[in-house]
C-alpha atoms as an extended CHARMM CRD file, in Angstrom:
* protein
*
        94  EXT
         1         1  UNK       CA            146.6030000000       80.1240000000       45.0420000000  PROA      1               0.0000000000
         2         2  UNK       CA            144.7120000000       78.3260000000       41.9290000000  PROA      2               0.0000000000
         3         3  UNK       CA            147.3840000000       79.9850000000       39.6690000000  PROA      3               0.0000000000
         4         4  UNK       CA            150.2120000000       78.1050000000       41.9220000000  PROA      4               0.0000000000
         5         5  UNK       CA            148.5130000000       74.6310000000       41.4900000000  PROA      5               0.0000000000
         6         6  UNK       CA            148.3000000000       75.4360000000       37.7600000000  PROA      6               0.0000000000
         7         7  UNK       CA            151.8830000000       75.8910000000       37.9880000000  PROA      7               0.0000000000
         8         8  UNK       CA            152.8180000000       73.3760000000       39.9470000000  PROA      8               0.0000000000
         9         9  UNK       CA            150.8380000000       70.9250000000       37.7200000000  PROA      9               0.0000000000
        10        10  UNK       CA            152.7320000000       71.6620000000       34.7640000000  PROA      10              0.0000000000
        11        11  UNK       CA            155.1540000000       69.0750000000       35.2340000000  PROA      11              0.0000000000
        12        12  UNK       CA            152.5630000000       66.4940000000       36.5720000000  PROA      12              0.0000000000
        13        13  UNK       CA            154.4940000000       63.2750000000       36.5140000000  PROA      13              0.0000000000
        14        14  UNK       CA            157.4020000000       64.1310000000       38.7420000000  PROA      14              0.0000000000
        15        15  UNK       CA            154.8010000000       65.9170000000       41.0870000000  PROA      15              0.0000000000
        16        16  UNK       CA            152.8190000000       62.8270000000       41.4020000000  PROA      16              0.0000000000
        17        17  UNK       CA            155.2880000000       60.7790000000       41.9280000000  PROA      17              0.0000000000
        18        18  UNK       CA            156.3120000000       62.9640000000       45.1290000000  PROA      18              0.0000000000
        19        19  UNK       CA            152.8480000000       63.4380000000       46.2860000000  PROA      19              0.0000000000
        20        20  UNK       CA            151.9440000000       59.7750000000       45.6440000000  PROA      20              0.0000000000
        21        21  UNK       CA            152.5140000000       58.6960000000       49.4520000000  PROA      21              0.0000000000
        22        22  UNK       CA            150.9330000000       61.7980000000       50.9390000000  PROA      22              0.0000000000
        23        23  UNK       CA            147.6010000000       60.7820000000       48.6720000000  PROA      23              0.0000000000
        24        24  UNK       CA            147.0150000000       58.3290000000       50.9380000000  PROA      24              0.0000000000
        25        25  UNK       CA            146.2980000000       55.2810000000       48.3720000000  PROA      25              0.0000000000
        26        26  UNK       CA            148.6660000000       54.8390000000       45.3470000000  PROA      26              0.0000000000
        27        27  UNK       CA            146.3320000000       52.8410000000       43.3170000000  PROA      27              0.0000000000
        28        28  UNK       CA            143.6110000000       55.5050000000       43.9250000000  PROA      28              0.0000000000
        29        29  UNK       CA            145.8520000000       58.2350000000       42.1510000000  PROA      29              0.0000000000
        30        30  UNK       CA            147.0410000000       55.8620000000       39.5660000000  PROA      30              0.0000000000
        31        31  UNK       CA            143.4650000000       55.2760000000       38.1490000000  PROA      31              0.0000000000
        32        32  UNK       CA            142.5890000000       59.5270000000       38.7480000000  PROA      32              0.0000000000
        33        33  UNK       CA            145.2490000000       59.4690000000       36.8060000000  PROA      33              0.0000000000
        34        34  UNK       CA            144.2110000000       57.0310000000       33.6340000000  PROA      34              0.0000000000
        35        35  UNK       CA            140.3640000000       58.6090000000       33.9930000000  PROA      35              0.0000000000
        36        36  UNK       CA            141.1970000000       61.7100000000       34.3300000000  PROA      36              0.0000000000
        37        37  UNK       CA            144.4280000000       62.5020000000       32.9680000000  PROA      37              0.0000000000
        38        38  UNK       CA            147.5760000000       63.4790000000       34.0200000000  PROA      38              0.0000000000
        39        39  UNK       CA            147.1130000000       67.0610000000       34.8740000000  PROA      39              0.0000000000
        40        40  UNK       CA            143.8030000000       67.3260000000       36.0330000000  PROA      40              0.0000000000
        41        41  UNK       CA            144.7230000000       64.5970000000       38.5380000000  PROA      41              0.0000000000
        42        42  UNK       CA            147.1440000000       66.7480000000       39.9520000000  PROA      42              0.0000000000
        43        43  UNK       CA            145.2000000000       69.6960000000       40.4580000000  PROA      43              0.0000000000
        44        44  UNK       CA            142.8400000000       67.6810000000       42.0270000000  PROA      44              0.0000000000
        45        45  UNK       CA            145.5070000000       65.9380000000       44.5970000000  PROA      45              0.0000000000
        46        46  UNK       CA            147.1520000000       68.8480000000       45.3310000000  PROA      46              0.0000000000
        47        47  UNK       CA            143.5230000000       70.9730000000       46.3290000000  PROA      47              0.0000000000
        48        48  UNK       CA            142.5470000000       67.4130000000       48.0350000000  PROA      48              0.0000000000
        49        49  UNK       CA            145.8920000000       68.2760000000       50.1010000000  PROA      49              0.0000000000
        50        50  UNK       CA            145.1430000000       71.6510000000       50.4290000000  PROA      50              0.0000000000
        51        51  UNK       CA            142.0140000000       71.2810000000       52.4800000000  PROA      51              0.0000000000
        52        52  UNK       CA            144.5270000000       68.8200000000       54.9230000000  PROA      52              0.0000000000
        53        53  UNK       CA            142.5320000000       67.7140000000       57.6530000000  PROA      53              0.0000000000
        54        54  UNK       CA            139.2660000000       68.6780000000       56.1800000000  PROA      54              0.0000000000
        55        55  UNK       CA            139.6410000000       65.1720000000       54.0370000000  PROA      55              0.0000000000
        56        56  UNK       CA            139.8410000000       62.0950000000       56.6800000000  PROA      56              0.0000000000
        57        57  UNK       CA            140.6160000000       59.7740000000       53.9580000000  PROA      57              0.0000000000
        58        58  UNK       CA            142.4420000000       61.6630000000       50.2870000000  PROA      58              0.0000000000
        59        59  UNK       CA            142.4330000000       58.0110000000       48.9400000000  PROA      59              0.0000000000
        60        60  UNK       CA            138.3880000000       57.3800000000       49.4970000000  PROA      60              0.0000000000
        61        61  UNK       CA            137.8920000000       61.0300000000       48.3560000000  PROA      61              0.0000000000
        62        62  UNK       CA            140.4420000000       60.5370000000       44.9260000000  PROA      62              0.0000000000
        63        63  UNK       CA            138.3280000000       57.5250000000       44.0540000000  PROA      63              0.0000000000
        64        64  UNK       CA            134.6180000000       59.2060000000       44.8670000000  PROA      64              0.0000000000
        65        65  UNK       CA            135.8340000000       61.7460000000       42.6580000000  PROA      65              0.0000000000
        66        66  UNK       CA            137.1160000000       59.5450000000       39.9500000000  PROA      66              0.0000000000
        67        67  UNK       CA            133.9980000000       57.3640000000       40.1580000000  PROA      67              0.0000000000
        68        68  UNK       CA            132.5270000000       60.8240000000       38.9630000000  PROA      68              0.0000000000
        69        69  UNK       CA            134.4290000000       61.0210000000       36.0470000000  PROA      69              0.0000000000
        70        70  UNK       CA            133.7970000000       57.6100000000       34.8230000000  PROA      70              0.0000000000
        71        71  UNK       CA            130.3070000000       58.7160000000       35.0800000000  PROA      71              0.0000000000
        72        72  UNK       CA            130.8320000000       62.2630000000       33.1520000000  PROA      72              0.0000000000
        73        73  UNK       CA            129.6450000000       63.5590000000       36.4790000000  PROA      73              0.0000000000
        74        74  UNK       CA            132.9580000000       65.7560000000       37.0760000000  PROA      74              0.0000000000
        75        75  UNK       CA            134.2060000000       68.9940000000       36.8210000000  PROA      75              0.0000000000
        76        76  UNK       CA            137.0510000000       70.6330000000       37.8010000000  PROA      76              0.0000000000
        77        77  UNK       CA            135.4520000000       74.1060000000       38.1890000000  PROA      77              0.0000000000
        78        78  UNK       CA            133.4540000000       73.3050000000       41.8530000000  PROA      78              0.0000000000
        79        79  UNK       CA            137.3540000000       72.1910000000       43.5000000000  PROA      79              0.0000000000
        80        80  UNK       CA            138.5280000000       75.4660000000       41.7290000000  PROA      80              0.0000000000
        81        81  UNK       CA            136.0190000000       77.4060000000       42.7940000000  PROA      81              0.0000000000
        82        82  UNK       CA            136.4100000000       75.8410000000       46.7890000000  PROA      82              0.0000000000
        83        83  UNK       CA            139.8100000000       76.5370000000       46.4750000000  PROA      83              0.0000000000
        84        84  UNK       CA            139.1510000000       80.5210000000       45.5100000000  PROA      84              0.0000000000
        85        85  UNK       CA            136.7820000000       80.7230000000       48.2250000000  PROA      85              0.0000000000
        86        86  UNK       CA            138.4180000000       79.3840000000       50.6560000000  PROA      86              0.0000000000
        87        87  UNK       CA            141.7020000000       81.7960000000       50.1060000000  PROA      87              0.0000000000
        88        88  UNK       CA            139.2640000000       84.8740000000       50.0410000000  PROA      88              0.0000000000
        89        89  UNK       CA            137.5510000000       83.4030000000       53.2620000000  PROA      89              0.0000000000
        90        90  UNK       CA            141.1380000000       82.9810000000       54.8110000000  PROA      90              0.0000000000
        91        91  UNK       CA            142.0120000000       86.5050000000       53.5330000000  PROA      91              0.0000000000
        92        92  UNK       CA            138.3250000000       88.3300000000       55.2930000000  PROA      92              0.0000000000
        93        93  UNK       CA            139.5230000000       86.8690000000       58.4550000000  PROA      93              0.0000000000
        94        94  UNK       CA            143.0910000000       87.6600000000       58.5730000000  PROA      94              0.0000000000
């Protein structure tokens, strides 16, 4: 799963641009994107997409977790690390 996102991120700009109105708040992304860079911005969209209906509101969660990085209070390793449990949670049930 994480190594799919990875891929997937590799070519970040078209991807954002295609996930932009899914995100639920364009000018959210576009500032994850200037604070956090390209790629890291799309891993983070595309595990904020991931959880679906987990998120109410991707746009208010994007910008919480920019507001984070502004602050040098974020990491990518805790959304990693959801995303890894979460596929070995869905695999124990299945």
């Amino acid at each position: 799963m994480l190594h799919r996102i990875w891929v997937s991120a590799l070519s970040t700009r078209p991807r954002l641009e295609t996930i932009r109105p899914c995100s639920g708040s364009a000018p959210a992304l576009e500032e994850a994107q200037t604070v956090l860079g390209e790629m890291t911005a799309a891993v983070v969209v595309a595990c904020i997409l991931q959880r679906g209906a987990a998120i109410r509101s991707a746009g208010a969660y994007l910008r919480g977790l920019t507001r984070k990085a502004e602050a040098g209070e974020f990491s990518l390793g805790p959304i990693s690390m959801s995303q890894i449990n979460s596929r070995l949670n869905e695999k124990r049930r299945a």
